[in-house]
Structure formats: structure tokens, C-alpha cells
N, C-alpha and C positions, 0 to 999 in steps of 0.2 A: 504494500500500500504506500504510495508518493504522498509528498506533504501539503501538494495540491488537493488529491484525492480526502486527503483529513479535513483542510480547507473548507471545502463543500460539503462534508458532509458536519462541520464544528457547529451545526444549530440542532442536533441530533442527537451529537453526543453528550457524556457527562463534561462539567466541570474541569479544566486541567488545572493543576499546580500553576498559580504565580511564578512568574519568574524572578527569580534577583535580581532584586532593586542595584542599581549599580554601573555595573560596566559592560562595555561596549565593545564592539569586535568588529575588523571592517575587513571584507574578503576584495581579492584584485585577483578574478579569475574564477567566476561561476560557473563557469557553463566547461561542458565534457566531463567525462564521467567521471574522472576524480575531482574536478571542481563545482560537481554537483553534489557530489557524494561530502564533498567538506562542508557545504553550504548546509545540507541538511543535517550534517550530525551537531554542526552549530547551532542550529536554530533548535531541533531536539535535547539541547544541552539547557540546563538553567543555570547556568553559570554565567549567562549575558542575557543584561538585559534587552539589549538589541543586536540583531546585526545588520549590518549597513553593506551593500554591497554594492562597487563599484558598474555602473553601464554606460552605453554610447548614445543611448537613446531613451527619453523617457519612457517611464515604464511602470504601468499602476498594476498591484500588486494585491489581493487582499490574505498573504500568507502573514499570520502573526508572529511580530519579531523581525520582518524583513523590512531595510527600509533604501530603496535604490538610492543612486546617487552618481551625480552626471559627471563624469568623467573629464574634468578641463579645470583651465590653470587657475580660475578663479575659486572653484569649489575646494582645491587641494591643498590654497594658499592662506584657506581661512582655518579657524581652529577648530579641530573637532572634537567629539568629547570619547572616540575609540584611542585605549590607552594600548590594545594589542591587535596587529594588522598579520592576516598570511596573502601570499604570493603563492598563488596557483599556477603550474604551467602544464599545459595538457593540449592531447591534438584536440581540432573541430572535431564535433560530427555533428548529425543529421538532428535537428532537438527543434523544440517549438519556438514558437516567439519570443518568451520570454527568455531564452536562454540564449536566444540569439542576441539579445539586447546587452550583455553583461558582457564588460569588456576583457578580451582577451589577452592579456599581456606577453610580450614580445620577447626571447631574452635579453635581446639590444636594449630594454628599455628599462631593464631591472635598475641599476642605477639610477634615472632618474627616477621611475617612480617609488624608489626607497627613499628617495630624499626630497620628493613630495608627500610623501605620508610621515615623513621624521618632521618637516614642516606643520604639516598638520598635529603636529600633538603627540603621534604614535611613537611609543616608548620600548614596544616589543614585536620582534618583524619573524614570522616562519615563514619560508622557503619553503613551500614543495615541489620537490620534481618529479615527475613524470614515472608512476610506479612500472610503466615497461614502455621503453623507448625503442625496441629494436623494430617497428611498425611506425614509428613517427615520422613527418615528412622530413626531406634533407634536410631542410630549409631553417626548420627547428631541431635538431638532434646538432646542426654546426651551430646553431647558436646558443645552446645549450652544453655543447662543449666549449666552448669560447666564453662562460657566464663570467662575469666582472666580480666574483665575489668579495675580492679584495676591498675595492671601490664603496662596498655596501657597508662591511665592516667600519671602515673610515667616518660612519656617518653617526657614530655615536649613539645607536641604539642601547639600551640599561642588558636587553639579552637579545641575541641570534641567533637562531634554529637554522641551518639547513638541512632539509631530513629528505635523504635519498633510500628509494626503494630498492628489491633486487629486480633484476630486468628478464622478461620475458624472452624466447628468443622470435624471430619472424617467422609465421607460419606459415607464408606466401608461398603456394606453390610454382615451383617453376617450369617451364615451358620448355629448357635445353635437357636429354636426359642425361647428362653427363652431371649438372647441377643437381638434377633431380636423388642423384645416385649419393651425390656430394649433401643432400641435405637430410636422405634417409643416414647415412651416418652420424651426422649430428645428432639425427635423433635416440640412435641408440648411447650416443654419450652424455645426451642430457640425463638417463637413467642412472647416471654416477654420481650428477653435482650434489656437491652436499645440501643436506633440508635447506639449514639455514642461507644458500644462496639461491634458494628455490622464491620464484614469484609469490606477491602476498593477493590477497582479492582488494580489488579498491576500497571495498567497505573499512575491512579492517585498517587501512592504510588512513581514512579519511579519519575514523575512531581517536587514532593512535593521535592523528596530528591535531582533533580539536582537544585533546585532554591534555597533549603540550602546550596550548596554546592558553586554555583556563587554568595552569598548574603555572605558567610562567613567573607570577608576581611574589611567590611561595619561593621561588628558585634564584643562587646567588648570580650575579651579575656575571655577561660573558656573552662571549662565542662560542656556539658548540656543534658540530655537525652530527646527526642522526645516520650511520650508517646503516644498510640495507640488512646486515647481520642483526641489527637493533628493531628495525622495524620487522621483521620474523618473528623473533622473542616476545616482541608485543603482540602480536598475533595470536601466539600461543596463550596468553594471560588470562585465569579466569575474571580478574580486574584490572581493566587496562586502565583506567585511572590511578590506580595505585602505582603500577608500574612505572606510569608515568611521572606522577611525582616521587617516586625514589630513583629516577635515574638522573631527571633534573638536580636531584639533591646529592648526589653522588654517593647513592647505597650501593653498597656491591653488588656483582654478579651475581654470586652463588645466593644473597638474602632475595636478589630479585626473583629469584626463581622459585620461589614460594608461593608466588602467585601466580605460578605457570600450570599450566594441565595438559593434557594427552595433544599432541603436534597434530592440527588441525588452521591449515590453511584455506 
């Protein structure tokens, strides 16, 4: 069931919990499956009281807790009251109007738009990338290997999440049988990679990164990158909010693993 679908049917149903009073969260990159998938587990979280997500185009909206927001130098320039921002980066696909309306972020543009949202107010910035890139267009995969992280760093965020997934491999079949012959191999070598660099499902990928993103202000000041091996473990957690905030906090490994259960990606 989509959060639209709850949407229309919210004159029907019970009552839901209030949300916290308080803070605010701003998404740059709604739309595609994993920047949909963050967008909802956001707005299913009560840990914000809104979230604000960035579009190209106006866009009315009657999903509770979403509140668009137009995309340009005057909007970005004034102050806002979201104190933690993430950075989505995912291919298009094929999705409705309103998804089509939430703007896309480029990797060329990460840079500036970190230090339009650092203007704006925002004090806490995740990154996410692309939980399987080996399907993504050229065009994105050079620009996301080329991402400026440095540059973002620079920009005095209080914390930095960059949190990379493990990568799928392309399951495009080929048309030369020489290639073809070349990719039934691979395939029998994927049966070897170990779990942990095994792909995770978006769901849990989008989970992991809204409970980073509500656990940040709990967590000491810093840079810190989420490697792909980390986002698996999270995977596995019977409470990934927990997990989350003990890695933020730099609990160990082995204490993390107390909240792990049966490898289930």
C-alpha cells in the first residue's frame, strides 16, 4: 500500500499518532525508487515534523507531512527551518506526475546544492548513492564517479553521511554470443561474492538512511562514510534504528550485532 493510496483512503481510517513537534527534514531527490523509497520512510517516521521536498515545478500535494518547495536561488537563499537535509541520486524512471515534478539532482551539482542548503540553515547533509549503479546511465555512473566530495566536506556541515550501497551487477542481456558466454560466467561467480557485498533491497537501504538521518543530532560531530558492508548489517537488524544510533555513536561491531537476526536481504 503507497502513501498516496493511505492519503485517500485517511477519512476512513483511525486516528494516527501526532507527529513531533519539532524538526524538519528536506529531501533533494524524490523521485526513483530509492528517492521514493526515502521520501516515504520519512514521512512514515515521527521523528519530523515535516518534510519538505525539493521540485521544478509546482506541485499540490494532499500527503500529510509533505511540503514541496521550488527549487531556485531565491527559495534556497532564505532561511529555513530543516536542520537535516539528504541528497538523493538515482536513475529516472517511468513514475507519475508528481514524481516527475521533484527535482533531480545532478552529480555536477552536488556542490552547489550542499552549499545552498548549508545557506539555508541545514546543519546535517546524507548523501545517498545509488544502491546498484551497474544499470545507471553513463552519463550518471561518470558523474558519480567524479562526485566532489571533498568540496562538500569544506562546507562546514556539524555531521556528513555518505552512505554507499553494495552494487548490483547489469543484467542486460547481450546480443554478441561471445559476450553472452562472457556474462553466463559472471554469473556463476556472483554465487561466490561474499553476503555482505551482496545487493540490499531499496526498502531497507531507504530505512537505514532515514534513521541516520533522525539519529544525527544524538551523534558527535564529523565526516563519516556509510560503506556498502554497513548498509548489509543494517539490513540484517531486527532494529535498524538502534543500529543506527550505535554506529553513529561508535558502538562496536560485535555489540552491534545484537540487534542483528537471520541474513535476510
Amino acid at each position: 500500500m503507497t502513501l498516496l493510496h493511505d492519503a485517500l483512503r485517511a477519512g476512513h481510517a483511525s486516528p494516527r499518532p501526532p507527529r513531533v513537534a519539532g524538526r524538519q527534514v528536506l529531501v533533494a531527490g524524490g523521485g526513483g525508487a530509492l528517492g521514493a523509497a526515502v521520501l516515504e520512510q520519512l514521512l512514515a517516521s515521527r521523528e519530523f515534523a515535516q518534510v519538505t521536498v525539493l521540485v521544478t515545478r509546482p506541485l499540490n500535494t494532499a500527503l500529510l507531512g509533505l511540503r514541496p518547495l521550488l527549487w531556485d536561488a531565491d527559495a534556497m537563499t532564505a532561511h529555513g527551518d530543516e536542520d537535516t537535509a539528504l541528497i538523493v541520486f538515482d536513475r529516472a524512471r517511468h513514475a507519475n506526475r508528481r514524481e516527475q515534478a521533484y527535482l533531480r539532482p545532478d552529480p555536477a551539482q552536488l556542490p552547489a546544492l550542499a552549499a545552498a542548503l548549508r545557506e539555508r540553515g541545514v546543519r546535517r547533509l546524507v548523501v545517498v548513492l545509488p544502491h546498484a549503479s551497474a544499470s545507471l546511465p553513463d552519463a550518471l555512473k561518470h558523474g558519480l564517479a567524479n562526485l566532489d566530495e571533498q568540496a562538500v566536506a569544506w562546507l562546514g556541515f556539524d555531521q556528513l553521511l555518505f552512505m554507499r550501497s553494495a552494487q548490483t551487477r547489469d543484467s542486460r542481456r547481450s546480443d554478441h554470443p561471445l559476450q553472452r558466454v562472457a556474462q553466463w560466467m559472471l554469473s556463476q561467480l556472483q554465487l561466490m561474492v561474499p553476503q555482505r557485498d551482496a545487493p540490499v533491497r531499496v526498502m531497507k537501504v531507504a530505512q537505514f538512511a532515514a534513521a541516520l538521518a533522525a539519529r544525527l543530532p544524538q551523534a558527535p560531530p564529523g565526516t563519516r562514510v556509510v560503506p556498502p558492508e554497513l548498509v548489509w548489517d543494517a539490513a540484517q537488524a531486527a532494529d535498524i534504528a538502534a543500529f543506527a544510533a550505535d554506529w553513529l555513536n561508535g558502538v562496536p561491531a560485535t555489540s552491534r550485532r545484537a540487534h542483528s537476526r537471520a541474513p535476510r536481504v
